[in-house]
C-alpha positions in Angstrom: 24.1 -15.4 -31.2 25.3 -11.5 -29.6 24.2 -8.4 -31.1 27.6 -6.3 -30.4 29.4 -3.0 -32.6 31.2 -3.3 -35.3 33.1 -0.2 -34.4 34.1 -1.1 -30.3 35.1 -4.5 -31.4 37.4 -2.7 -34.9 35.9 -5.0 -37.4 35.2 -1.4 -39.3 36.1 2.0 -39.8 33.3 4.1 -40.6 34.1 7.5 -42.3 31.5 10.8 -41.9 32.0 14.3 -43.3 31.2 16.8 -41.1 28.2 18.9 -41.7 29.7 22.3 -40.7 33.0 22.3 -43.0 33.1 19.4 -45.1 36.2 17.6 -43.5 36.3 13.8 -42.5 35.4 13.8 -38.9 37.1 10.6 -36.5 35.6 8.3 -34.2 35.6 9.5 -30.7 34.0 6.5 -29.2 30.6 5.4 -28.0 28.6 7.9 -26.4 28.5 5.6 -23.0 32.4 6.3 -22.1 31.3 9.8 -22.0 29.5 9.6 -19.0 32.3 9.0 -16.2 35.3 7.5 -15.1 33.8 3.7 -14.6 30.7 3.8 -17.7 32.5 2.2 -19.8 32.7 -1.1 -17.3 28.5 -0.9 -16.7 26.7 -3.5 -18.5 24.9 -2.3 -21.9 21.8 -3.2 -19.7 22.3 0.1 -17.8 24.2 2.4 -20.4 21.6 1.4 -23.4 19.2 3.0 -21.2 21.0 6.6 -20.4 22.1 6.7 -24.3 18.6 6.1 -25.4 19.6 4.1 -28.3 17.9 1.3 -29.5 18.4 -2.4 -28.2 20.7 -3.0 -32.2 22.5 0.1 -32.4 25.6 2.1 -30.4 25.8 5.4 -30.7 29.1 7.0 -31.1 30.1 10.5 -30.9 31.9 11.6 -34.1 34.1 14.9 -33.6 35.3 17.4 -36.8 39.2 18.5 -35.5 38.8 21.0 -37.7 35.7 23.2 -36.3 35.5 21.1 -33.1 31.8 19.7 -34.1 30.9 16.8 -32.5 27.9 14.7 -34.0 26.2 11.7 -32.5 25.6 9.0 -34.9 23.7 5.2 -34.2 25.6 2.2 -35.8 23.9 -0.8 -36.2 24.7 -4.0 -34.4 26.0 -7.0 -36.0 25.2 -10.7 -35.2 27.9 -13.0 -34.4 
């Protein structure tokens, strides 16, 4: 059994409202890919430990195209 995202593998959408103005904010992607060009190749080993999230959650940055607010927000792992 793997612990992995529901969100990087798109077996859901998750929708958020944006705490500044109210509008429906979009997935930016997982706080890791952030980092630099090759973070999103490093094994979750490494990038779990920069993000600080815990060993069952991904954090993803959320962004609001509307006021440009950017939120991060910890999704919880699913078993397969």
């Amino acid at each position: 059994m793997e612990l992995i995202c529901p969100i990087c593998n798109a077996m859901v959408a998750y929708l958020f409202k944006c705490p500044t103005c109210g509008n429906q904010m979009e997935n930016a992607g997982a706080i890791q890919d952030f980092f630099d060009d090759y973070s999103t190749y490093l094994p979750m080993s490494i990038t779990q430990r920069i993000d600080d999230a815990a060993y069952d959650q991904c954090v993803h940055v959320f962004h609001c195209n509307q006021c440009n607010h950017d939120k991060r927000i910890s999704i919880d792992k699913v078993t397969i």
